[in-house]
C-alpha positions as CSV (number, residue, x, y, z in Angstrom):
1,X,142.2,75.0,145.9
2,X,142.6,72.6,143.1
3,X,144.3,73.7,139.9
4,X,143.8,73.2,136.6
5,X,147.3,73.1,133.6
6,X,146.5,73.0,130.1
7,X,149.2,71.3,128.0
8,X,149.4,72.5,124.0
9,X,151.5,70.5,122.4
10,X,151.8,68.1,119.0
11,X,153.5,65.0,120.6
12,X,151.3,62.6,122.1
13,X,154.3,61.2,123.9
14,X,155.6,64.5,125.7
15,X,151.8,65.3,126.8
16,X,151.5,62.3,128.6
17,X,155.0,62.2,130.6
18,X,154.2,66.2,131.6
19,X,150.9,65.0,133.0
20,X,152.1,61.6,134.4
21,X,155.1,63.6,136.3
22,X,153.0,66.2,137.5
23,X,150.2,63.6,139.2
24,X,152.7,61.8,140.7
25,X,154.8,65.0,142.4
26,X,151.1,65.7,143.4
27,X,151.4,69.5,141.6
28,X,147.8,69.0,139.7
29,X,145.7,66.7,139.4
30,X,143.5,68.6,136.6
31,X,144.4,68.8,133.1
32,X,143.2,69.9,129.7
33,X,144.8,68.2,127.1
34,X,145.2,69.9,123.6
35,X,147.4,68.8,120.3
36,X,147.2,71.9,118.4
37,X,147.1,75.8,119.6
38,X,143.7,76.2,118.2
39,X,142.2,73.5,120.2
40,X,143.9,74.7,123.0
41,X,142.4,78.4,122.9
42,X,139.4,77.0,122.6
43,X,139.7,75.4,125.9
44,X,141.6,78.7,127.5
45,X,138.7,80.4,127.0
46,X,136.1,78.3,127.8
47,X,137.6,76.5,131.2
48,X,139.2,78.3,134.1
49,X,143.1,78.1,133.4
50,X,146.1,78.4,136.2
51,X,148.9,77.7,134.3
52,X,149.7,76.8,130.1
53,X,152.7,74.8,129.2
54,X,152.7,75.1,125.3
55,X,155.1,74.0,122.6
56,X,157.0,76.6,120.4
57,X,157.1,74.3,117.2
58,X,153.6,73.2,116.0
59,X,152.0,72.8,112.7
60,X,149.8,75.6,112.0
61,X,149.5,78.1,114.4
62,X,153.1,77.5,116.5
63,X,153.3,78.6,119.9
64,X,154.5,82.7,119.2
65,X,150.9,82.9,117.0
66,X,149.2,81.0,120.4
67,X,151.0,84.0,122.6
68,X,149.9,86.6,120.7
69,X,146.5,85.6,120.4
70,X,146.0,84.8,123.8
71,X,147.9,88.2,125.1
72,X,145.0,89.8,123.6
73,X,142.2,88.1,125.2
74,X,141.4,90.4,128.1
75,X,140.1,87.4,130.3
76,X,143.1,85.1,129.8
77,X,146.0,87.9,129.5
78,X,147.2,87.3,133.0
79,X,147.4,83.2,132.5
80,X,151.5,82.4,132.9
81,X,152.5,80.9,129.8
82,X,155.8,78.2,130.3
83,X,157.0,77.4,127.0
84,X,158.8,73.9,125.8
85,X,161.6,74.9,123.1
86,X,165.0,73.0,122.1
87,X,167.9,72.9,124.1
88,X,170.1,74.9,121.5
89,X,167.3,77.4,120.2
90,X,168.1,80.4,121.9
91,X,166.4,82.8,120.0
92,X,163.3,80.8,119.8
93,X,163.4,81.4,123.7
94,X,163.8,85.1,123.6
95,X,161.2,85.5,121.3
96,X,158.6,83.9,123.4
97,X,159.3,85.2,126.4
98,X,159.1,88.8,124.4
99,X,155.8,87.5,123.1
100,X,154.5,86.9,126.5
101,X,156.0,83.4,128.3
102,X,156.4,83.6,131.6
103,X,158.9,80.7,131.8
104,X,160.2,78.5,129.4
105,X,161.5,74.5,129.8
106,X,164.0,72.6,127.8
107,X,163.4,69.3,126.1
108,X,163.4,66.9,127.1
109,X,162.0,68.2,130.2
110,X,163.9,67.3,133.3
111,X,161.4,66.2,135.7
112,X,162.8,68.1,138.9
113,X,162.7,71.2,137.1
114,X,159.1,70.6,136.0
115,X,158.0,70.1,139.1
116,X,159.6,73.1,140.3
117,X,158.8,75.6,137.9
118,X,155.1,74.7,137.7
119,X,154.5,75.2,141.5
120,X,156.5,78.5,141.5
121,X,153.7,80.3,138.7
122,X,151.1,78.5,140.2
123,X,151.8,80.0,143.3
124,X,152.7,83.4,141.6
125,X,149.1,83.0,139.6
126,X,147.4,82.7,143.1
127,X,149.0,85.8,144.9
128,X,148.2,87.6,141.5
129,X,144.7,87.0,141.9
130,X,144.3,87.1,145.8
131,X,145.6,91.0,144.9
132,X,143.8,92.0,142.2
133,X,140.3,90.8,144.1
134,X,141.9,92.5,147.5
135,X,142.1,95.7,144.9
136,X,139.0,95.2,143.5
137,X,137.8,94.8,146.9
138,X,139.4,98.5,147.7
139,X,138.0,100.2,144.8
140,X,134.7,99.3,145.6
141,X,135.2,100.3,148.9
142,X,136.7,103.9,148.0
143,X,133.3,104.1,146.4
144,X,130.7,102.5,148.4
145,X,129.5,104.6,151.8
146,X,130.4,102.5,154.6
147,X,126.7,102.8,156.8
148,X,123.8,102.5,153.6
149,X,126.3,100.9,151.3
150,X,125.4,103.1,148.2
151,X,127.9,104.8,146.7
152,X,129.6,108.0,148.5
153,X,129.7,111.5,147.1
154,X,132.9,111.6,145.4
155,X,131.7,108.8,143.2
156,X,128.3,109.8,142.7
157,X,129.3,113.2,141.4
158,X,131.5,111.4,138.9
159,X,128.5,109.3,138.0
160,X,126.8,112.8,137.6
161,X,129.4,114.2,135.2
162,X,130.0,111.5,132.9
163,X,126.1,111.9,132.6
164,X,125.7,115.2,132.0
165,X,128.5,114.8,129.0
166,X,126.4,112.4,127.6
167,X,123.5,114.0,127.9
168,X,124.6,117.3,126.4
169,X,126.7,115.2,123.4
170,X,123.5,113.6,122.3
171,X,120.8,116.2,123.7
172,X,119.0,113.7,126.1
173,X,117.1,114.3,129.0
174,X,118.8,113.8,132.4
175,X,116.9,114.3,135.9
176,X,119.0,115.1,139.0
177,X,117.1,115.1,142.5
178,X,118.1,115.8,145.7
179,X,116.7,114.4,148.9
180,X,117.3,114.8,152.3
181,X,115.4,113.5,155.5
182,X,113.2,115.7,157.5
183,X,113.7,116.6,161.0
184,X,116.8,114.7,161.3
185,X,118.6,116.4,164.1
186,X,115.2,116.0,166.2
187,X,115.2,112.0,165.4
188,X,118.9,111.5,166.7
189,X,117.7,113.7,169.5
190,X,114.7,111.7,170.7
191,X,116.0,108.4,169.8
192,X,119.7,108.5,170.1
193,X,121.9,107.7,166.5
194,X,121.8,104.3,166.5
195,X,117.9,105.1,165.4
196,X,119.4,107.8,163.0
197,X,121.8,105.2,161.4
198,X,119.3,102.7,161.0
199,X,117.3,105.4,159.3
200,X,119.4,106.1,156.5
201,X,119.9,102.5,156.3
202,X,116.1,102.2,155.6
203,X,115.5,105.5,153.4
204,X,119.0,104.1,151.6
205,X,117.3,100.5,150.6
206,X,113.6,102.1,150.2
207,X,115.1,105.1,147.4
208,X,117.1,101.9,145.6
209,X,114.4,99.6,145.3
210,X,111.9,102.7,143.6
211,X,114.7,103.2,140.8
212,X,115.3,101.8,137.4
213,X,118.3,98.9,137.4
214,X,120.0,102.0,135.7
215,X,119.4,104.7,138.1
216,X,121.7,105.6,140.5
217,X,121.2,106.5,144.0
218,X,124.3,107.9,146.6
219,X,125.3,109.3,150.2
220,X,125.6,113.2,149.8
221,X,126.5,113.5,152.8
222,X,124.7,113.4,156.3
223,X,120.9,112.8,156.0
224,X,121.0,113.8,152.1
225,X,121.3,111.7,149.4
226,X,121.6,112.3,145.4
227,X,119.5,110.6,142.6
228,X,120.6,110.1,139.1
229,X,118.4,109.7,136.6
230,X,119.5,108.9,132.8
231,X,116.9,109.3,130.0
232,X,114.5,111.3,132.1
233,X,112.9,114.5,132.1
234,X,111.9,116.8,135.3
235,X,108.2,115.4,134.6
236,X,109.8,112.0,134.8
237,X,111.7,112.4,137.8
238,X,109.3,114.4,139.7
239,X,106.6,110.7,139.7
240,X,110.0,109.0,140.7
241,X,110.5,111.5,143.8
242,X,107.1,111.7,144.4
243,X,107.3,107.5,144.4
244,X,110.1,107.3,146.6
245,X,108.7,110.1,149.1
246,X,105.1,108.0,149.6
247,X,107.8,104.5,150.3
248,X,109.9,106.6,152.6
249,X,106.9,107.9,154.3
250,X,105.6,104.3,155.0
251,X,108.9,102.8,156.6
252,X,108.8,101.4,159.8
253,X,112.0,101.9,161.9
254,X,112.8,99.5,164.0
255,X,113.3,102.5,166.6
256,X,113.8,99.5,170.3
257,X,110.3,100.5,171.6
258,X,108.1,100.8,168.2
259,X,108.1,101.6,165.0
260,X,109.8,105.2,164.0
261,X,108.8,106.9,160.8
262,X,110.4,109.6,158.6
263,X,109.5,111.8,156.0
264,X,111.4,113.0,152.9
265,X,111.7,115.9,150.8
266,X,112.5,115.9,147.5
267,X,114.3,118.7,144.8
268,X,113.9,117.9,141.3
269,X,116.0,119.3,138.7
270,X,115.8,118.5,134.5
271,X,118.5,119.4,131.8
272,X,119.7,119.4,129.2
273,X,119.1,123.5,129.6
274,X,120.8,126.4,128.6
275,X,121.1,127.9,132.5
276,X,122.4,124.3,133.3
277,X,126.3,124.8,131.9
278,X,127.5,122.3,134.7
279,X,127.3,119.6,137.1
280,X,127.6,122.6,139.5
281,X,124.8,124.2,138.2
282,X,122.7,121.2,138.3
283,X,123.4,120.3,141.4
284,X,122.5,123.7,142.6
285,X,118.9,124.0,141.0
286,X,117.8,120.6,142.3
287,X,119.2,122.0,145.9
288,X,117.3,125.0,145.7
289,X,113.8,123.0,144.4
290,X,114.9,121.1,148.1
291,X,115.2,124.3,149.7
292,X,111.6,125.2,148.5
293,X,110.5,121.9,149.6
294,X,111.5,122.2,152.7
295,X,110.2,125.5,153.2
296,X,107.2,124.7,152.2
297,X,106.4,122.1,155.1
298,X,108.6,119.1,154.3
299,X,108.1,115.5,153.3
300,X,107.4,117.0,149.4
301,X,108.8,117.1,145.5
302,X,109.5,120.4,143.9
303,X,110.6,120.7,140.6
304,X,113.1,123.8,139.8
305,X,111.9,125.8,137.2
């Protein structure tokens, strides 16, 4: 993967031997050249950035102003930082490492020990990010429901909570529904799970694609599966259900020897109201406008009174 060094400093003649000695050792091939710290922010935050070697002593903003300034950008925090400083100005070093410099060099800079401390924090800069996107990869994971890749339950009812608090804190509507596949048990039974699983699959991706960008749709568990809708009230959410029930109802399942179909029933459930003190609550009127639904013959919305 190629890498890219940006070099801040006010001497023309130590800019080009640190790029000259690290094209020939073969360590970059890359660079963005800058004379002043402002220039080079500007190109930190505009160009994708492995590794800053910056002077300490520069006119205008010097290289502790450059740290600081940089440690606060959110997007380049985690860019090392080796600093250039005088041979006898030991304090200037302590200071930048305290402001944020991963390394610092001496000038003049021995080329040997340029070499080698760039492709240490280059190297360090690229197991840094491999973990954070492995984490980031694990967090979305922790979240996401492994078969219909919407999120799981645990996540969906902290979706649901942090929405309720905003709903009640500035008195806007909020719709909860709850849906769950009819006859489910009998559709494993007749056409084995793989047929179930690519159910929910189906009913997963047709429930998404009837919802706002800012809706959210998860896995409650099994053959049930929880909608969240922000700014809406129950006469609002009851068209979405009653939406999402018709495209439900007009899947065809790949079941190996034709087309399966399934039907849905839908719970609806509005707040803010004064019986609705809870996520708990909520959940449980839109489970009981389900229950009705289902009693009543399946594969229709009910809206809890």
């Amino acid at each position: 993967m190629p890498h890219t060094i940006l070099i801040i400093d006010d001497s023309e003649t130590v800019r080009v031997h640190l790029r000259q000695v690290l094209t020939a050792h073969h360590v970059c091939h890359k660079f963005l050249i800058a004379a002043d710290a402002i220039e080079g922010l500007k190109l930190l935050l505009s160009n994708s950035v492995h590794l800053v070697l910056c002077d300490l002593m520069m006119p205008g903003i010097d290289g502790f102003k450059f740290l600081s300034i940089m440690r606060s950008k959110p997007e380049v925090a985690d860019v090392p930082v080796i600093i250039l400083t005088g041979a006898e100005d030991i304090k200037s070093k302590v200071k930048g490492l305290d402001a944020g410099a991963s390394d610092y060099l001496v000038k003049p800079v021995a080329d040997e020990e340029l070499v080698a401390r760039v492709r240490v924090h280059i190297k360090l800069k690229a197991l840094q990010d491999e973990l954070r996107e492995k984490n980031e990869r694990l967090e979305e994971l922790s979240r996401t429901d492994g078969l219909t890749r919407v999120i799981n339950r645990r996540h969906l009812i902290e979706v649901l909570e942090l929405e309720f608090l905003r709903a009640a804190r500035y008195e806007a509507p909020l719709a909860y529904i709850m849906a769950d596949i009819d006859s489910f048990k009998k559709l494993n039974d007749e056409h084995g799970h793989q047929i179930g699983d690519s159910a929910l699959v189906a009913v997963a991706a047709s429930l998404k694609r009837n919802l706002r960008a800012h809706d959210i749709v998860g896995r409650y568990g099994g053959e049930e599966f929880g909608l969240i809708l922000p700014q809406t009230d129950a006469a609002g959410a009851q068209a979405v259900a009653e939406r999402c029930r018709r495209d439900v109802e007009a899947l065809d399942i790949d079941g190996g020897g034709g087309a399966v179909h399934v039907t849905m029933s839908f719970g609806v459930a509005g707040c803010p109201r004064a019986d609705t003190p809870s996520t708990a609550e909520f959940i449980k009127r839109a489970d009981a406008a389900l229950y009705e639904a289902k009693r009543a013959g399946r594969n229709r919305v009910i809206v809890a009174p």
